[in-house]
C-alpha positions as CSV (number, residue, x, y, z in Angstrom):
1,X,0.0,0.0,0.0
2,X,2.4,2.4,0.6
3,X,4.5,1.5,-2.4
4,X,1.6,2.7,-4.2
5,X,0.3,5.5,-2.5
6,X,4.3,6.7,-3.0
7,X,3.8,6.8,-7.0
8,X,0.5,9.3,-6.4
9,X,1.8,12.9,-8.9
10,X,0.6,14.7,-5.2
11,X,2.9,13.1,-3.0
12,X,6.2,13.9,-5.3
13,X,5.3,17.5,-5.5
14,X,7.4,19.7,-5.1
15,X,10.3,17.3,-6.2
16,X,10.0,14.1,-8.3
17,X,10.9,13.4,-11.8
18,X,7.1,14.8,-13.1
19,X,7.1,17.6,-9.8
20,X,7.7,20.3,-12.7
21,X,3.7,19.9,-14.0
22,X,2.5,20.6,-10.7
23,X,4.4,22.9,-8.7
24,X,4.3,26.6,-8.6
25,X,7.8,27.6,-7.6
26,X,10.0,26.4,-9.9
27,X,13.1,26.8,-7.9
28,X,16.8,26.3,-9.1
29,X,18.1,24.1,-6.2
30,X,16.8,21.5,-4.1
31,X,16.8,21.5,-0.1
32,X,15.6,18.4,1.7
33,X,15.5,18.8,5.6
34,X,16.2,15.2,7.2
35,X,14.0,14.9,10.2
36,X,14.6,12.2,12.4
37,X,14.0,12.9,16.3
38,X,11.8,15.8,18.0
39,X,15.1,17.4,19.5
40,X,16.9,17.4,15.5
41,X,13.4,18.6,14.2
42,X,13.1,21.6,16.9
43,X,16.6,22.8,16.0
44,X,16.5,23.1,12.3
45,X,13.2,24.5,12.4
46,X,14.4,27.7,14.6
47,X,17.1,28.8,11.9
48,X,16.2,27.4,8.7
49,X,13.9,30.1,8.0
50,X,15.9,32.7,8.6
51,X,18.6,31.5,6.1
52,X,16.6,30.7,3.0
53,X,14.1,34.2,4.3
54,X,12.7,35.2,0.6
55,X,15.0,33.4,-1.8
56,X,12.5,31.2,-4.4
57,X,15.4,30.3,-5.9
58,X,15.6,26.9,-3.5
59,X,12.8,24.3,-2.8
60,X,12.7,23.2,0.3
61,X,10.9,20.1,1.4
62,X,11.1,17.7,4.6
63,X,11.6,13.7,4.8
64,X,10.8,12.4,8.1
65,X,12.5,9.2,9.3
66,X,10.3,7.7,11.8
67,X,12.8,5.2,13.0
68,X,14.2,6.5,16.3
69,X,13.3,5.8,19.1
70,X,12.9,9.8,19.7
71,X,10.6,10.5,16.9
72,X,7.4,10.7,18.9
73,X,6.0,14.3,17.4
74,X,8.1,15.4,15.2
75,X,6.0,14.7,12.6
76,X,3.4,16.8,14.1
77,X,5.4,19.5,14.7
78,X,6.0,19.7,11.2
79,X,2.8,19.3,10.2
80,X,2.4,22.4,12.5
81,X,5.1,24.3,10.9
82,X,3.2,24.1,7.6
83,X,6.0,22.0,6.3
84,X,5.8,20.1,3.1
85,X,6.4,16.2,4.0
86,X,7.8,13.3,2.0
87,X,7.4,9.9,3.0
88,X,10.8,8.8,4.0
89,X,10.8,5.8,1.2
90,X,10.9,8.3,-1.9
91,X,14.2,10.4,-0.8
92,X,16.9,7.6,-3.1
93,X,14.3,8.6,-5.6
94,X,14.9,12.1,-5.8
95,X,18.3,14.1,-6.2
96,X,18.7,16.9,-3.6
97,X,21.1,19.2,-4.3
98,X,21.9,19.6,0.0
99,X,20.3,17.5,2.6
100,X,20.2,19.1,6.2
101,X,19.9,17.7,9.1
102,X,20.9,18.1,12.8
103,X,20.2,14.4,13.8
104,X,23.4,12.7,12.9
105,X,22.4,9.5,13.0
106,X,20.4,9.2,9.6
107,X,20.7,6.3,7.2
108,X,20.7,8.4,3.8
109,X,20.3,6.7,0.3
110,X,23.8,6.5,-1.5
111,X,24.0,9.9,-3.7
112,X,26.7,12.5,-4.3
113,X,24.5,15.5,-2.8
114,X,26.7,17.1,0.3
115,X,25.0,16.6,4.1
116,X,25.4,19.6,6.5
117,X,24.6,18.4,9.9
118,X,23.7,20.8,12.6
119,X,24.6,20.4,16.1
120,X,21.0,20.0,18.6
121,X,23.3,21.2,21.8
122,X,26.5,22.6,22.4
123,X,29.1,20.7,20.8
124,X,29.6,17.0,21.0
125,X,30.0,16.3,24.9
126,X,28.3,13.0,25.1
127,X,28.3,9.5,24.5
128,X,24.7,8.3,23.2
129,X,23.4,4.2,23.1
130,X,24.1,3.3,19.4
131,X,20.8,2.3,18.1
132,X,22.8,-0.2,15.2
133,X,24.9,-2.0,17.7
134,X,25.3,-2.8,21.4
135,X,27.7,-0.1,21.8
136,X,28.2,4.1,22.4
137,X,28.5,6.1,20.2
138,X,29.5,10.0,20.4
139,X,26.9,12.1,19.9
140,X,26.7,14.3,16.9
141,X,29.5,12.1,14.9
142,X,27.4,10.8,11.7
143,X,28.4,7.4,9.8
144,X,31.1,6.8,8.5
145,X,30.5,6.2,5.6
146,X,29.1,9.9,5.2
147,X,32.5,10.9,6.1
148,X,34.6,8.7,3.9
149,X,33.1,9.5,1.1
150,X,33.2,13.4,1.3
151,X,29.6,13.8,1.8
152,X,29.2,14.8,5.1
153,X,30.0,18.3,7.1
154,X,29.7,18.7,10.8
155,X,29.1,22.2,12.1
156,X,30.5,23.2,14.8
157,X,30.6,26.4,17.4
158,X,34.4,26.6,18.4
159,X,37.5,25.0,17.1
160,X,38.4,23.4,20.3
161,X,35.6,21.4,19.1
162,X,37.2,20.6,15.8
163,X,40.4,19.5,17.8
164,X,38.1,17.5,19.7
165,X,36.4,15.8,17.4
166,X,39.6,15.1,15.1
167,X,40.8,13.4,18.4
168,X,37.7,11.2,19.6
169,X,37.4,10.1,15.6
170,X,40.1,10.9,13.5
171,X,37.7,11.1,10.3
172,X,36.0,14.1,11.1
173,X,39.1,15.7,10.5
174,X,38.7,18.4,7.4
175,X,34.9,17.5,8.0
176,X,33.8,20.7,10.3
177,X,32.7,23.9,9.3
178,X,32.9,26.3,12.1
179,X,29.7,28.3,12.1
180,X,28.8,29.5,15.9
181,X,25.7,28.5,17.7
182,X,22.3,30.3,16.9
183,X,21.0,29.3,19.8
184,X,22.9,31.0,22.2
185,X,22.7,33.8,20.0
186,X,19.2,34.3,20.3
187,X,19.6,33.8,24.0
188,X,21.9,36.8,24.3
189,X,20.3,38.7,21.9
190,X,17.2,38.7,24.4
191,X,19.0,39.5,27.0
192,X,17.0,43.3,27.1
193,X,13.6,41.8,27.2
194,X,14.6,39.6,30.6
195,X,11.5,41.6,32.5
196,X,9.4,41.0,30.4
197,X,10.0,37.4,30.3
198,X,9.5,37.0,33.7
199,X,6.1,38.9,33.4
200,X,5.3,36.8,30.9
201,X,6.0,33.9,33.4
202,X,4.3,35.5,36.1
203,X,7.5,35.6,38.4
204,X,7.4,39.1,40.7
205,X,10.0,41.5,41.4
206,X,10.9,40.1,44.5
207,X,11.3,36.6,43.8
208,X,14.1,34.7,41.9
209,X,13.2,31.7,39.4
210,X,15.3,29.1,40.3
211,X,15.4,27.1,36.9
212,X,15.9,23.2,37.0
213,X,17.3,21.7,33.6
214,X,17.5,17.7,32.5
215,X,19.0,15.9,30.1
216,X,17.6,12.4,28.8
217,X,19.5,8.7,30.0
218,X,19.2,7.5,32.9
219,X,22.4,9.6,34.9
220,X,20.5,12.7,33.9
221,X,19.0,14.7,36.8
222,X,15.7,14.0,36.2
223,X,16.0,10.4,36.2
224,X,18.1,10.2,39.2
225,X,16.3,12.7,41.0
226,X,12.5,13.1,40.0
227,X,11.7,14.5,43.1
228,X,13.6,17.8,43.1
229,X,11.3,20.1,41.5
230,X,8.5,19.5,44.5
231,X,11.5,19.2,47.1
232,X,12.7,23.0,46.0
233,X,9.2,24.2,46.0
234,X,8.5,22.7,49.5
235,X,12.1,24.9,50.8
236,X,12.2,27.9,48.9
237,X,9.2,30.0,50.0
238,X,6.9,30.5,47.2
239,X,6.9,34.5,48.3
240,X,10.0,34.8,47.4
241,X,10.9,31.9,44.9
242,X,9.3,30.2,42.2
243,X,10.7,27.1,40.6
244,X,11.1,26.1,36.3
245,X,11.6,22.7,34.7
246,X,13.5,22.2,31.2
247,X,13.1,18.8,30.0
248,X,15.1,17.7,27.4
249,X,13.0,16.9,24.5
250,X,13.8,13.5,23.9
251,X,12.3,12.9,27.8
252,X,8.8,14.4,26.0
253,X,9.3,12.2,23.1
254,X,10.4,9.1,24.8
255,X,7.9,8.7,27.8
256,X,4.9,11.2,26.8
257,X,3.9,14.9,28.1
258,X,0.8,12.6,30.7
259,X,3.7,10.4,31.9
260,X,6.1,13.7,33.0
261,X,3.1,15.3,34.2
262,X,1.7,12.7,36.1
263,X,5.8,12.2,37.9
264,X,5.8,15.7,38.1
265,X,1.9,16.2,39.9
266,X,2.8,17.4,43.4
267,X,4.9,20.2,41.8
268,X,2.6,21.4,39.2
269,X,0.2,21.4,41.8
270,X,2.8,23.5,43.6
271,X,3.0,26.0,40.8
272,X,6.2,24.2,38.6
273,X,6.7,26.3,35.3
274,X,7.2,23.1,33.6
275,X,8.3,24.7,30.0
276,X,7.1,22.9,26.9
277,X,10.2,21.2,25.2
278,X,9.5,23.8,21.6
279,X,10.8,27.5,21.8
280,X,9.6,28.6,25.2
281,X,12.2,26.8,27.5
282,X,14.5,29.4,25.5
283,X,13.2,32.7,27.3
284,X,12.3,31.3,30.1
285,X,16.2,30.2,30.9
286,X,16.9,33.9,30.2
287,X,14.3,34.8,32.7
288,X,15.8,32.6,35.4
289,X,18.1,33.9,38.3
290,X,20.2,30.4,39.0
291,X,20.4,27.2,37.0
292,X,20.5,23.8,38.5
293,X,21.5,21.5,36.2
294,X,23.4,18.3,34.7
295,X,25.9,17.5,31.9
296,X,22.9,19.0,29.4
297,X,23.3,21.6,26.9
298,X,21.2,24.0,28.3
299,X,22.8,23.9,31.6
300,X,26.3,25.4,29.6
301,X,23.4,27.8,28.2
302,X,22.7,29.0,31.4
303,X,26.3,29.4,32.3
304,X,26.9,31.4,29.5
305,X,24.4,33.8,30.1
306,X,26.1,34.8,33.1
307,X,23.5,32.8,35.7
308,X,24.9,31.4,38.9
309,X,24.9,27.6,37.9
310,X,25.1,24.7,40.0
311,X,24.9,20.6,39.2
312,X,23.0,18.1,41.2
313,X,24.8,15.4,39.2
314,X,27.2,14.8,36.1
315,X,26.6,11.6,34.0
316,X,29.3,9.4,33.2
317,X,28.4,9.3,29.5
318,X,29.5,13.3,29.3
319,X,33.4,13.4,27.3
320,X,36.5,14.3,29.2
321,X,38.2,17.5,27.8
322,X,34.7,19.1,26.7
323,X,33.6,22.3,28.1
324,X,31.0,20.4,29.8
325,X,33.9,18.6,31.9
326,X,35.4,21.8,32.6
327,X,31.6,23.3,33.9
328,X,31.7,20.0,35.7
329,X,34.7,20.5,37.3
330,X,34.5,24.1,38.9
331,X,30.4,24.4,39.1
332,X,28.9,23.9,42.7
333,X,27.2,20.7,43.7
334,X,24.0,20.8,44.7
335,X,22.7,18.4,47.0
336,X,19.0,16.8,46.4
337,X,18.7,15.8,50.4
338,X,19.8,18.6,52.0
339,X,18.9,21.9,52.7
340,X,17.9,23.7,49.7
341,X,17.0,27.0,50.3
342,X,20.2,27.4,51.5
343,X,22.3,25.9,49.0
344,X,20.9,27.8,46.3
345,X,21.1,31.1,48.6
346,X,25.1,29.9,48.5
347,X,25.3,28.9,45.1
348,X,23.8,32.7,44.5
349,X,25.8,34.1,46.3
350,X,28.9,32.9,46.0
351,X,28.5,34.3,42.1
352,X,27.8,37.7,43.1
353,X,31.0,38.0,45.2
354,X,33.1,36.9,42.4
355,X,34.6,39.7,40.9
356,X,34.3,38.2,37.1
357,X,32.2,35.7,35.8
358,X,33.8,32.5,37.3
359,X,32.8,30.5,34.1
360,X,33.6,32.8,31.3
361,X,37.0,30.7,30.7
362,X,34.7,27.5,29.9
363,X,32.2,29.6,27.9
364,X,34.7,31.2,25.8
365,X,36.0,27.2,25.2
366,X,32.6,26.0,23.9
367,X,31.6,29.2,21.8
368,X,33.7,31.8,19.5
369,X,32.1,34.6,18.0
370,X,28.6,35.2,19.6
371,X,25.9,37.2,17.4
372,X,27.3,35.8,14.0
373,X,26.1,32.2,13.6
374,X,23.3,32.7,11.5
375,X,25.2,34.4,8.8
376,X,28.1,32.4,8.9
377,X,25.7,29.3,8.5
378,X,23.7,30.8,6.0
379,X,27.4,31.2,4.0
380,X,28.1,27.3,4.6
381,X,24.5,26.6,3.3
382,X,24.6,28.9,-0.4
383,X,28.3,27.3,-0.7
384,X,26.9,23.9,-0.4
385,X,24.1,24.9,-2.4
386,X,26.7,26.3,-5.3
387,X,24.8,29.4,-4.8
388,X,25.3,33.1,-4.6
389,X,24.1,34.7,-1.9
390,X,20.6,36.5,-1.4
391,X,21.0,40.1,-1.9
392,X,19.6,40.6,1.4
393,X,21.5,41.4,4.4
394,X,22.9,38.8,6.2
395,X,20.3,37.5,9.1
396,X,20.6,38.3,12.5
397,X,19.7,36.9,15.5
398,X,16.1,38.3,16.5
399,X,15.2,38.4,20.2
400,X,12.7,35.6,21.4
401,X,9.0,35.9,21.6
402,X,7.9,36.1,25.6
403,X,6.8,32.5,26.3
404,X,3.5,31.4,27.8
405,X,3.0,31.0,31.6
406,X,2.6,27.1,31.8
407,X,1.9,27.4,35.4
408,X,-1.2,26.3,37.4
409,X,-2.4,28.4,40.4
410,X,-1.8,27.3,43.8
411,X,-5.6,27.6,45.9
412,X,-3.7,26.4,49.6
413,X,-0.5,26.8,51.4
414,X,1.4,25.3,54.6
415,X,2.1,28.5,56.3
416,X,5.2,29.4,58.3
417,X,5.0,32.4,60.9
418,X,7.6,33.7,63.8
419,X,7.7,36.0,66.0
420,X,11.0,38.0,66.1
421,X,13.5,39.3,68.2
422,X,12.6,41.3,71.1
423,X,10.2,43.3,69.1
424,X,7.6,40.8,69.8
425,X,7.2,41.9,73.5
426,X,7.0,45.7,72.8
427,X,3.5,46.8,71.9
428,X,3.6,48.5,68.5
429,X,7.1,46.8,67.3
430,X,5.6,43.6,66.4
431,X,7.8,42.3,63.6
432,X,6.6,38.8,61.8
433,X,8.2,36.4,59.7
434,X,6.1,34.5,57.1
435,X,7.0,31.8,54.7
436,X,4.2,30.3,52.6
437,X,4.7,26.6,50.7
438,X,2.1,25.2,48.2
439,X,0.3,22.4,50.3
440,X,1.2,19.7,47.5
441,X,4.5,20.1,48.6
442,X,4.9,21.9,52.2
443,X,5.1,20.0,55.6
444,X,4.5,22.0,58.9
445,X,7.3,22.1,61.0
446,X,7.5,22.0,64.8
447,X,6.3,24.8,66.7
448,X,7.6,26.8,69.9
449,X,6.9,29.7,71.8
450,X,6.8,32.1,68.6
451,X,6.6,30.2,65.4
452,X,3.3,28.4,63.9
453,X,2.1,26.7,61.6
454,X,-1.6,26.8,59.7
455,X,-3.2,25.8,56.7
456,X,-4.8,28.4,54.4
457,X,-7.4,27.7,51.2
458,X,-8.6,29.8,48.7
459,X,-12.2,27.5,49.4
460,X,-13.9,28.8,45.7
461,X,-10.7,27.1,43.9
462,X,-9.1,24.9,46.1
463,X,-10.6,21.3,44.2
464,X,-9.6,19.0,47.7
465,X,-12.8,19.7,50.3
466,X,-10.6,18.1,53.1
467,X,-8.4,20.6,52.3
468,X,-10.7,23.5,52.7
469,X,-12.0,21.4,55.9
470,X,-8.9,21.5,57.5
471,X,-7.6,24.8,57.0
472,X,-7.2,27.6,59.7
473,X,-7.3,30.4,57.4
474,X,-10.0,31.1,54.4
475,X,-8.9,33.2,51.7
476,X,-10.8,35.1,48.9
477,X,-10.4,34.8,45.8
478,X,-11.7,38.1,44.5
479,X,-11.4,41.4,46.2
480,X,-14.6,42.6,47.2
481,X,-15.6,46.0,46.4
482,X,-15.3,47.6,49.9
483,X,-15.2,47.0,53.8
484,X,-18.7,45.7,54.2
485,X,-18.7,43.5,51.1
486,X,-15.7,42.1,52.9
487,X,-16.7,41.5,55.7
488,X,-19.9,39.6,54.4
489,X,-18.4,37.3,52.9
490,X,-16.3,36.5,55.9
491,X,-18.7,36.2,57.9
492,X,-20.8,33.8,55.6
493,X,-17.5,32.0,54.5
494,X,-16.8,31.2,58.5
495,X,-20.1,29.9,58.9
496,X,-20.2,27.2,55.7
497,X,-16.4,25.9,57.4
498,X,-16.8,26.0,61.2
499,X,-13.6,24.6,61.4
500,X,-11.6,27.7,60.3
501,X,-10.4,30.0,62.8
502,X,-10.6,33.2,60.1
503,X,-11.2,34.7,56.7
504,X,-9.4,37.0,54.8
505,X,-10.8,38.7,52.0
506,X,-9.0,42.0,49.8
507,X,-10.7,45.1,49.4
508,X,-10.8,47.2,46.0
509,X,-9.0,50.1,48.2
510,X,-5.8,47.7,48.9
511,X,-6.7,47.1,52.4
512,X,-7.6,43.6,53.5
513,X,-10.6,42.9,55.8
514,X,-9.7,39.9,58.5
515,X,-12.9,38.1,59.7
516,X,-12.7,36.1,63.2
517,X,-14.9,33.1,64.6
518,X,-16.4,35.7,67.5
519,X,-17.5,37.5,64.8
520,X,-14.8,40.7,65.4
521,X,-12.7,41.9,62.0
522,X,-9.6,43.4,61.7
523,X,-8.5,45.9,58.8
524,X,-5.1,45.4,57.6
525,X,-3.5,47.8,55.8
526,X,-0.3,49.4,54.6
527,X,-0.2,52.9,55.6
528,X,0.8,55.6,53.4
529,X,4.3,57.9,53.8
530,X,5.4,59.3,56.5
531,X,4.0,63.0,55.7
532,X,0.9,61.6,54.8
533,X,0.0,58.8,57.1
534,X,-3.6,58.1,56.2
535,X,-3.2,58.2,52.5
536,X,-3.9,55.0,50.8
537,X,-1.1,52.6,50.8
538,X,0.1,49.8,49.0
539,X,-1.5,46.6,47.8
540,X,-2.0,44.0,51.2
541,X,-1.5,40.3,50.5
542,X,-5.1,39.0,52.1
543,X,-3.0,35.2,52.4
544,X,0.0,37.3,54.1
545,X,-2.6,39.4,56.0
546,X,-4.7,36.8,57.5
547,X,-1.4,35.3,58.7
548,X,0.0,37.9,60.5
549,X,-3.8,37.8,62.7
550,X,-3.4,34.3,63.3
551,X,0.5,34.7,64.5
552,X,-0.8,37.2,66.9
553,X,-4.7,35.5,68.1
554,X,-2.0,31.9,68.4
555,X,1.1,34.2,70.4
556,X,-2.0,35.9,72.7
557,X,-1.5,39.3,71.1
558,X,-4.6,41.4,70.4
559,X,-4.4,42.2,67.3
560,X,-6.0,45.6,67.5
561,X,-4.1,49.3,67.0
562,X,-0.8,48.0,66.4
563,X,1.7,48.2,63.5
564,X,3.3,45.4,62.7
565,X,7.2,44.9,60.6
566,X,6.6,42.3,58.0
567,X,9.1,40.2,57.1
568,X,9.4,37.2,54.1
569,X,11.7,34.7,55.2
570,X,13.9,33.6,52.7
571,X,13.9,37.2,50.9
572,X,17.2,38.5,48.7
573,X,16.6,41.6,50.7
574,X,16.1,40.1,54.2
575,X,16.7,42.9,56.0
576,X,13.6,44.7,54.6
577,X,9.8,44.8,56.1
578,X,6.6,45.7,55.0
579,X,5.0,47.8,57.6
580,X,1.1,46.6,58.3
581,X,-1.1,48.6,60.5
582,X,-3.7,46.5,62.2
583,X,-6.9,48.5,63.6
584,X,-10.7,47.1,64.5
585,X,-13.2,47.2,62.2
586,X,-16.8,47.5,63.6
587,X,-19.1,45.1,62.1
């Protein structure tokens, strides 16, 4: 069947020996894009366009190979694309005049037509299972056969790499072309739009996004510790932190976006930014403020872009002498079982003390010339092609579109709250620590004298009723429209869950209305500038509201006509408090 369905006119179009009778474009060369696995497809898709941008003078069409075990949608991301398809069975029927392709391992009819192949990652750090024999193989090396007879070329982004590679297997040598990496390109190139990228994520001024980043095998960090997007989430206080997964996509392809997901539950439940493994991981690693990561490709990204970088492990399949081994080699350890919030506190700032960029020596191994791959590519390409070039200026690297917040909301949170120093006696001087946890992944922790521990609900959004049942504090979801609105639905909301202590509900104004069981409230608000103390203040947190009332109802403080220091423990700023004025508010 598909022997026949291959000699349809509609499936040759645009190439094939009759394509002329069909096609519109006539074209003078032809351009066949080898896809193979998602990760190969992703990459050739992000710069082909911009290298062939308005030149009819080449046909381009793709040929997926669906034999890897790492093909799992690539075909429908080129069906996506808009891309023009062959079946893989026509390509030894057609003669291309350049086959592209950044999977190296593609079995290619025999032909005289040159094959570029395009790195996926930085370089070629690591050995890979060889899918035609029980063996390794080095990653990004293709046949040999390619090589020995003169078809192949190998681009590569530095040329340590060259050396490299001529040393691993002697014949690549004379096979590289040395182009750059368009990748990291773009990355610096968006450098500027770094705010809005983490607006775009959702991620507030005051907290740092802590980015987690996996390779595939199983001594990647994700297979050897699954666990350590929900255990950062449960130690970095969500206040002040937030947390971001970057699979690699051959995890996606391998075992299935509901598998990952499903691993993954507690910390998406937690609020993980789990990034999709197609263009948005790439603005969301320049939106993070630390990097913990593996012997991966993006993890060298993040180093390169100047974040304070850290490994929680470093596979044994990753190549001696590689700039990967040299990031291995001075980066910090992280480790999965201990204290986190710490260790990534460290990690940060140990960076900032540094009085240059402690990896720029391994960066400047792995890439030469940032800002210039595209063109340089787009050279190697028209050469291949025995083209001129366009008469349009040479592309650029564009800055990357702001990615998608793939986050769910959190709806309840293990809350943390202390009582410092010996401000907590003196009427007036109160100062409170908070630290809020999503409840997928918080634990309480023991109390004493001055620190407790409750569980707070959003009740119209939180899905779990023993959840809602259990918790201390009831949030709103909405604010209401002024004090009394408030303070209804307080009131009503205590009364559906008699097992809550109090509800806290926002008010249009920026105040935030505190109702109790005896049926007392308490505004809380943010007073305005010194000069002008009863102008309105700032925006008040209802979640971090209600929790400084229930440190002070559960430390026997009334809290009535007192100003309060707030404080949010595990802040960059630590030293720093939000000053809450607590009053009555007569029902």
């Amino acid at each position: 069947m598909a022997a026949r369905f291959a000699d349809i006119p509609f499936l040759r179009v645009p190439v094939g020996e009759d394509a002329h009778r069909w096609r519109t474009f006539p074209g003078e060369r032809t351009l066949v894009v080898a896809a193979r696995t998602l990760t190969s497809t992703i990459r050739v898709l992000e710069v082909l366009p911009a290298l062939l941008r308005g030149d009819a003078r080449v046909t381009v069409v793709f040929a997926h190979d669906p034999g890897s075990a790492f093909s799992d949608g690539a075909i429908d991301l080129l069906h996506d694309a808009g891309c023009r398809v062959m079946p893989w069975e026509q390509l030894p029927r057609i003669e291309p005049d350049l086959i592209i392709s950044a999977s190296e391992h593609i079995d290619l009819p025999t032909g005289r037509c040159p094959v570029l192949v395009l790195p996926h990652g930085v370089g070629f750090q690591k050995y890979v299972p060889d899918s035609r024999a029980p063996r390794e193989r080095l990653s990004g090396v293709v046949p040999d056969e390619l090589l020995e007879a003169g078809r192949a070329w190998l681009a590569v982004s530095h040329p340590e790499q060259e050396r490299q590679l001529a040393t691993a297997h002697p014949k690549t040598a004379g096979r590289t072309l040395l182009v750059g990496d368009p990748c990291l390109d773009e990355l610096l190139v968006s450098e500027d739009r770094r705010e809005g990228y983490r607006a775009a994520l959702g991620v507030q001024d005051n907290q740092r996004l802590v980015m987690v980043s996996s390779t595939w095998g199983p001594t990647s960090l994700i297979a050897r510790n699954p666990g350590l997007p929900a255990r950062l989430l449960g130690q970095l206080p969500s206040d002040t932190h937030r947390v971001g997964l970057i699979l690699h996509p051959n995890v996606w392809s391998a075992h299935g976006a509901w598998h990952i997901r499903t691993l993954q539950a507690a910390a998406l439940d937690a609020g993980l930014l789990l990034m999709p493994p197609v263009h948005d991981w790439r603005p969301a690693l320049v939106a993070a403020d630390a990097v913990i990561g593996d012997h991966g490709s993006v993890t060298l990204y993040g180093a390169a872009l100047g974040r304070p970088t850290a490994l929680a492990t470093h596979g044994s399949e990753a190549v001696p002498g590689t700039a990967s081994a040299d990031l291995a080699r001075i980066a910090p350890r992280i480790d999965p079982e201990g204290g986190l919030l710490a260790q990534v506190d460290g990690v940060m700032q140990d960076h900032a003390d540094h009085r240059h960029d402690p990896y720029a020596d391994v960066v400047a191994r792995a890439f030469e010339l940032p800002g210039t791959a595209l063109a340089r590519l787009r050279e190697a390409v028209y050469e291949l092609l025995r083209l001129s070039l366009p008469p349009t200026d040479a592309p650029r690297p564009l800055a990357l579109a702001a990615p998608a917040d793939p986050s769910a909301p959190v709806t309840s949170w293990v809350v943390g709250t202390r009582l410092g120093g010996t401000e907590a006696t003196t009427p007036g001087r109160l100062t409170i620590g908070v630290s809020r946890f999503p409840s997928s992944v918080g634990r309480e922790r023991p109390e004493t004298e001055r620190s407790f521990w409750h569980l707070a609900v959003e009740p119209a959004e939180e899905r779990d009723r023993h959840l809602t049942e259990s918790a201390s504090v009831l949030l709103g979801s909405t604010p209401a429209p002024d004090p009394a609105a408030a303070l209804h639905w307080g009131l009503a909301t205590l009364a559906r869950w008699p097992g809550s202590l109090l509800a806290a509900n926002g008010v249009s104004s920026g105040a935030c209305l505190v109702s109790l069981r005896d049926g007392s409230a308490v505004e809380v608000a943010a007073p305005g500038a010194p000069d002008a103390p009863d102008a309105p203040g700032a925006f008040v947190d209802p979640a971090l509201a209600a929790s400084v009332v229930y440190a002070c109802l559960r430390a026997g403080i009334p809290p009535y006509g007192i100003d309060v220091n707030l404080r949010l423990d595990g802040a960059a700023d630590g030293d720093r408090a939000t000053r809450l004025r607590l009053r009555p508010r007569t029902p």
